[in-house]
C-alpha positions as CSV (number, residue, x, y, z in Angstrom):
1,X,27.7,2.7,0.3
2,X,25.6,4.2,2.3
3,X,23.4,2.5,5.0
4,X,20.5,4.7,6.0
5,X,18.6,4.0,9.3
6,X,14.9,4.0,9.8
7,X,14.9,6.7,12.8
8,X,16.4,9.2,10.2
9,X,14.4,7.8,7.2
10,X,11.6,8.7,9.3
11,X,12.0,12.2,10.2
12,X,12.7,13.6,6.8
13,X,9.6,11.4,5.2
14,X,6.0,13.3,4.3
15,X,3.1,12.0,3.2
16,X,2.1,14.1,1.1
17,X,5.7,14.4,-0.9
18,X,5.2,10.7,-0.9
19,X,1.9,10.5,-2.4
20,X,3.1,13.1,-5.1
21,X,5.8,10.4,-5.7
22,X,3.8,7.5,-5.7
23,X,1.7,9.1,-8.9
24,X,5.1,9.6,-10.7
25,X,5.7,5.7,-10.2
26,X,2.2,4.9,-11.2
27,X,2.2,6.7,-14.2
28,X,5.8,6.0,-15.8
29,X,5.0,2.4,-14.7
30,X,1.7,2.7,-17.4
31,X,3.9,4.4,-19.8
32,X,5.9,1.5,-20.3
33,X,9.1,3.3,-19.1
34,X,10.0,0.6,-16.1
35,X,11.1,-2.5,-16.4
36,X,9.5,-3.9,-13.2
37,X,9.8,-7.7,-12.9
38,X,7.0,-10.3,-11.6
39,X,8.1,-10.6,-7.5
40,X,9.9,-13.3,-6.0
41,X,8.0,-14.8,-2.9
42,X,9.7,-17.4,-0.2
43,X,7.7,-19.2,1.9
44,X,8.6,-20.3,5.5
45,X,6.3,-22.4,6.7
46,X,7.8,-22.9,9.9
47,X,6.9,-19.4,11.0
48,X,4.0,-18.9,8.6
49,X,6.1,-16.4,7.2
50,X,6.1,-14.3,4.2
51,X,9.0,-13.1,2.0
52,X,8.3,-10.7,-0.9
53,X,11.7,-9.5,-2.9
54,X,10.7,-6.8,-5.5
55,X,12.8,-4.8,-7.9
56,X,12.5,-1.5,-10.6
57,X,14.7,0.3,-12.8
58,X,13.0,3.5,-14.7
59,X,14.7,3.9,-18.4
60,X,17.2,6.8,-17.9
61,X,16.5,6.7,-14.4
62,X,19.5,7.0,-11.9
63,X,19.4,3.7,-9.7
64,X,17.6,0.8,-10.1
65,X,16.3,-0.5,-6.7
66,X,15.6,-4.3,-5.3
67,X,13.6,-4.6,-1.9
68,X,13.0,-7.4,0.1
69,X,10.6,-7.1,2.9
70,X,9.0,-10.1,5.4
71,X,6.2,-10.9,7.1
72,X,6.5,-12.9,10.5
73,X,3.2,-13.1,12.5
74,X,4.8,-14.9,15.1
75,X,7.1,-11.9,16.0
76,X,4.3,-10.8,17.8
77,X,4.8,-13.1,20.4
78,X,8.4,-12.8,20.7
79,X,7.4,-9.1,21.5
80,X,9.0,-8.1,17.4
81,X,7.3,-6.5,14.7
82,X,5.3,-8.6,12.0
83,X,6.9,-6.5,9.1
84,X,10.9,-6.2,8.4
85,X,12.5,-5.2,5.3
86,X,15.0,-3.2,3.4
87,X,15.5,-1.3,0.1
88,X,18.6,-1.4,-2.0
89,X,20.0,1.5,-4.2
90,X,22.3,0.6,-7.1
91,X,23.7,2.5,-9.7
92,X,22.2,2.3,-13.1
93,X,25.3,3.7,-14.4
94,X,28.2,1.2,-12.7
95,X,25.4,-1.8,-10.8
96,X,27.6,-0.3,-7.7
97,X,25.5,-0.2,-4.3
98,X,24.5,3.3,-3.7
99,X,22.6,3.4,-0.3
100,X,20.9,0.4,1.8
101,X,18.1,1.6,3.3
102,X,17.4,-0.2,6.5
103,X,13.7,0.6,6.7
104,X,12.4,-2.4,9.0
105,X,9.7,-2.3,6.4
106,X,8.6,1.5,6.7
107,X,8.9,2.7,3.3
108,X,6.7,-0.4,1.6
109,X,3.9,-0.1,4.6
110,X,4.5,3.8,3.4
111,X,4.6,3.7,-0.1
112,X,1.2,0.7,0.2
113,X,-0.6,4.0,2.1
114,X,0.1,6.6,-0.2
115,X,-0.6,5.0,-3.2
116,X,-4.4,4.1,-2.0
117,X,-4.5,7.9,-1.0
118,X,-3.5,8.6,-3.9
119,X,-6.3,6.6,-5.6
120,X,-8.2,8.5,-3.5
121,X,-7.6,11.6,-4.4
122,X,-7.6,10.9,-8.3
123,X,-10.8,10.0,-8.3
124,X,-12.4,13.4,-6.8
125,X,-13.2,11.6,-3.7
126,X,-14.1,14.1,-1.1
127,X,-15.2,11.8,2.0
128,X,-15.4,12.4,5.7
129,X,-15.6,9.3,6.7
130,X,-13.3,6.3,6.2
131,X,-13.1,2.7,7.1
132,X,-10.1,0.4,7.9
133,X,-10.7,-3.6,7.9
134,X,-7.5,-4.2,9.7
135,X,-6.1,-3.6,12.8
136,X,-1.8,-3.7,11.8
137,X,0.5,-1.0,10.6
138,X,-1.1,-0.2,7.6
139,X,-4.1,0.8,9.0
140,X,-2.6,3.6,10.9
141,X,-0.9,4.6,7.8
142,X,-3.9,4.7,5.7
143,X,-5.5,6.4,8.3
144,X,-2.3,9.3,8.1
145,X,-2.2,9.4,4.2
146,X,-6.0,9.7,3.9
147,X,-5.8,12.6,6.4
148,X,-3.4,14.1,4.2
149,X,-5.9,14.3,0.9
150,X,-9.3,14.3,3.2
151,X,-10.9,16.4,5.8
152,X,-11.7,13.7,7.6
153,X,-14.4,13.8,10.9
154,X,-14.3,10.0,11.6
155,X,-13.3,6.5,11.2
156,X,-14.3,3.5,11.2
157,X,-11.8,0.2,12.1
158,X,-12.3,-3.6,12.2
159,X,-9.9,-6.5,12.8
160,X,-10.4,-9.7,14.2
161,X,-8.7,-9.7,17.5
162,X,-10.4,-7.4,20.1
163,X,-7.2,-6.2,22.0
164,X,-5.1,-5.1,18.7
165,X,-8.1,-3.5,17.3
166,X,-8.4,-1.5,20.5
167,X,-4.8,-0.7,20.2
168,X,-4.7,0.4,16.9
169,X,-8.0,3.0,17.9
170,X,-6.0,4.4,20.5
171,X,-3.1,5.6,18.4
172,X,-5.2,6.0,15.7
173,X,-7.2,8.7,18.1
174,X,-3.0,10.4,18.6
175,X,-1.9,10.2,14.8
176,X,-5.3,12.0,13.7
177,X,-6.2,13.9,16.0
178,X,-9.5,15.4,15.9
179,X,-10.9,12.2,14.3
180,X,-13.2,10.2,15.8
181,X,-12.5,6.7,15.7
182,X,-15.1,4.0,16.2
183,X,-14.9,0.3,16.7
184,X,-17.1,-2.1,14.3
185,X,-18.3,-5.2,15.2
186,X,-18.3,-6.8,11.5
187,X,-16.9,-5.8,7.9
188,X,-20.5,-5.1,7.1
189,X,-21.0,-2.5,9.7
190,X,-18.1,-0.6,8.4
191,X,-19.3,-0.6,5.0
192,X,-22.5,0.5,6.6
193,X,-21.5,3.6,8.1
194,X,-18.8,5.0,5.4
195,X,-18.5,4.6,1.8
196,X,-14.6,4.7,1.6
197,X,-12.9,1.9,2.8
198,X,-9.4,0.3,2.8
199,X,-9.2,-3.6,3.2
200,X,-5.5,-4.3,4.6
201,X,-5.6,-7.8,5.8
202,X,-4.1,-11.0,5.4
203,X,-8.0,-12.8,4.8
204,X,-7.8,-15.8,2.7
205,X,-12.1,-15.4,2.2
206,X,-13.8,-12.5,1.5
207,X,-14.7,-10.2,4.2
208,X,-17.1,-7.7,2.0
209,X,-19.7,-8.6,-0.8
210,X,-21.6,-6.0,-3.3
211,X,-24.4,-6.8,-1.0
212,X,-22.8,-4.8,2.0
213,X,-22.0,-1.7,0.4
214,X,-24.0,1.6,-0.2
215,X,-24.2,3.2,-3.6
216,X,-21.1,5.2,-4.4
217,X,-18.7,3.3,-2.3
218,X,-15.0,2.8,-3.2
219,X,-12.7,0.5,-1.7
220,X,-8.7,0.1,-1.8
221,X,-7.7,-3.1,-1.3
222,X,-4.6,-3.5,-0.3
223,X,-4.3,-7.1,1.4
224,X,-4.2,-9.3,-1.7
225,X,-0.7,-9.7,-2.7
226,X,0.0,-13.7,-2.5
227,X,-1.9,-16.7,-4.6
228,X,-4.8,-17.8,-2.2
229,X,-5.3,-14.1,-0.2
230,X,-8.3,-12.6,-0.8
231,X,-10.3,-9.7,1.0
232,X,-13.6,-9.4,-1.8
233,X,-16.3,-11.0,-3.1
234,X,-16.0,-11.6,-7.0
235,X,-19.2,-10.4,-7.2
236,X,-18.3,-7.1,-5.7
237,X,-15.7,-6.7,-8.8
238,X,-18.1,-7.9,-10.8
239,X,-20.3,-4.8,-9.8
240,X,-18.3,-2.5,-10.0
241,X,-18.4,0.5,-12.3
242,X,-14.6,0.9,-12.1
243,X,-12.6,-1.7,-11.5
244,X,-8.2,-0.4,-11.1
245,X,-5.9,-1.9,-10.6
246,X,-1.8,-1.3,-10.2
247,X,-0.5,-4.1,-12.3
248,X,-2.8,-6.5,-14.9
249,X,-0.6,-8.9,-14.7
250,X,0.6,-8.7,-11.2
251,X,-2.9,-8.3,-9.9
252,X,-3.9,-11.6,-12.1
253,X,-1.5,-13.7,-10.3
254,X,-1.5,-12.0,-6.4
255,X,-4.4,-9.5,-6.5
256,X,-8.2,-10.1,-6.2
257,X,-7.9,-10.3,-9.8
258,X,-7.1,-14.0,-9.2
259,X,-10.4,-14.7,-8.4
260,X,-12.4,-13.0,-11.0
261,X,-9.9,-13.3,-14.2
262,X,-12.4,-13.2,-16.7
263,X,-12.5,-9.0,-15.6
264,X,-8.9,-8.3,-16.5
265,X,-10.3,-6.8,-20.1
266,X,-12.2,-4.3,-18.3
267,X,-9.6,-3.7,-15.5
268,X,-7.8,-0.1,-16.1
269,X,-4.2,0.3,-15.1
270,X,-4.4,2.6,-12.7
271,X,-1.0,4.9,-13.6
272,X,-3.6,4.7,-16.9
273,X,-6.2,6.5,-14.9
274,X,-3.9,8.8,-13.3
275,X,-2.7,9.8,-16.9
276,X,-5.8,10.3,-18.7
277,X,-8.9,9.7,-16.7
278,X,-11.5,7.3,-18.0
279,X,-15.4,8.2,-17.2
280,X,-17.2,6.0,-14.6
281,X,-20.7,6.1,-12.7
282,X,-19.6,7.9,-9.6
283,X,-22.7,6.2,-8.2
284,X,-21.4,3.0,-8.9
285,X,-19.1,0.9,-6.9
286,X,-15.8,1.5,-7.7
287,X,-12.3,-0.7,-6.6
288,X,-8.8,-0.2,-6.5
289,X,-6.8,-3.3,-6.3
290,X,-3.1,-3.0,-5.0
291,X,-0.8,-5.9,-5.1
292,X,2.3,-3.1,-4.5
293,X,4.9,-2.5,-7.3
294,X,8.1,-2.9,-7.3
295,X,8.5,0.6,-9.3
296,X,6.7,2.2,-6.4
297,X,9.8,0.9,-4.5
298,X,12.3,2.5,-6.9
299,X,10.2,5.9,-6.7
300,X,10.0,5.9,-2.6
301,X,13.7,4.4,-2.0
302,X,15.2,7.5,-4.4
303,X,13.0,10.0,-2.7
304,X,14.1,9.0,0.4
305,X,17.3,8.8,-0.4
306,X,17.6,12.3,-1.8
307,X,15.8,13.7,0.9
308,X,18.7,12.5,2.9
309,X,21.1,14.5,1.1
310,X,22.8,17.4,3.4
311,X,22.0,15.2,6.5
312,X,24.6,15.0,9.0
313,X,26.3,11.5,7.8
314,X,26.7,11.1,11.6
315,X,22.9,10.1,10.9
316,X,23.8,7.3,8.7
317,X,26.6,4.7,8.7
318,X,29.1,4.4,5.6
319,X,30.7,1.0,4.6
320,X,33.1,-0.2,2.0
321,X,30.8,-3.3,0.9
């Protein structure tokens, strides 16, 4: 088996191969060709931490795939990263492990990013002008991917604690350069000044309303992936002209679908969309909610996996396990 570090992960990764990828997920998932189990979460109270183990195998498909990845908010304190994580290959053919992939969490914060660019992109979005509510990793990769599909002239962050929202501006201000980022004071303020807008945060009450947001608006959220979290207002879904999101079921139980389940007949699936656009009022509000697939984890862990073939194995380690 091969084991795969996240330095070399890294350098052959692109976002915009991986956004390409992320539709391919998307859209086999709505075409019924994945079997893509419910997650398993573990809680540990102790550290008010998070444990999300997903898994994905695509009929005819290579590998199947199982990831676990981890939340730890009180790394930051031990001077660690929140997010840790790997992805495991296996053989569809022989269930033998393939390749462990010893991400630290890269290619689900990745894979969470591309997909709302994605989203993005599918629905003719041409913005220049995006705001983050969120101040972690994810909203520098959001901030990357959406560069990738947008000409973007400025954007707009938020987070609750002043010093890791000023942080994240600065690098933001290195990993787009040419961007001008800008600090809000509230939610509403961002959804004042842009009408694209990516929720990644761990809120547990909602941080926007219909009432905040200017005609035409679409938001990714992206936070929502646990019973109890939620970033919206129901009435915001409620409103909305198109409501997507990446798993009915999955975004019933995690998503911000849990709080307004009497919309899951008017939800679309959105490897649906990608497939065969449905019309909507482009004037309308429109949402995309993510509760992250574990078929998007089979898609990104076999792209980068393959991407690392004709690397020097002096890259990577080999063991017999």
């Amino acid at each position: 088996m091969r084991v795969i570090e996240l330095e070399s992960i890294q350098r052959t990764f692109d976002p915009a191969e991986a956004i390409d990828v992320m539709r391919q997920a998307l859209v086999s998932q709505a075409r019924g060709e994945c079997d893509t189990p419910m997650p398993m979460h573990l809680s540990i109270p102790t550290e008010q931490a998070e444990v999300h183990i997903k898994s994905s195998y695509r009929q005819g498909g290579e590998y199947f795939a199982v990831k676990v990845a981890a939340g730890f908010p009180r790394n930051l304190e031990r001077g660690l990263s929140v997010g840790s994580g790997m992805m495991l290959l296996l053989s569809a053919e022989t269930g033998q492990p393939v390749a462990l992939l010893a991400d630290e969490g890269f290619l689900t914060d990745a894979r969470t990013a591309a997909v709302s660019a994605l989203m993005t992109r599918e629905l003719g979005r041409t913005d220049r002008s995006l705001g983050i509510l969120g101040s972690g990793i994810q909203a520098r990769l959001q901030a990357q991917m959406h560069a990738a599909v947008l000409d973007l002239s400025e954007i707009w962050i938020w987070g609750r604690t002043p010093e890791r929202v000023e942080s994240c501006a600065q690098d933001l201000r290195e990993l787009v350069p040419g961007v001008e980022v800008k600090v809000a004071a509230t939610p509403s303020e961002v959804a004042r000044n842009t009408r694209l807008i990516v929720t990644a945060t761990a809120a547990r009450r909602p941080l926007l309303s219909a009432a905040d947001l200017q005609p035409g608006t679409h938001i990714s959220a992206v936070g929502s992936d646990t019973p109890g979290k939620q970033e919206l207002d129901p009435d915001l879904l409620e409103r909305a002209s198109l409501l997507l999101v990446d798993s009915p079921a999955q975004c019933e139980r995690l998503g911000e679908l849990q709080h307004a389940v009497h919309l899951k007949d008017v939800a679309v699936e959105a490897g649906a969309f990608c497939d065969a656009p449905v019309p909507f009022d482009s004037e309308g509000i429109t949402v995309c909610d993510f509760t992250g697939l574990g078929v998007e984890d089979l898609f990104i862990a076999s792209y980068a996996y393959e991407k690392q073939q004709g690397q020097p194995e002096s890259e990577s380690k080999s063991t017999g396990a």
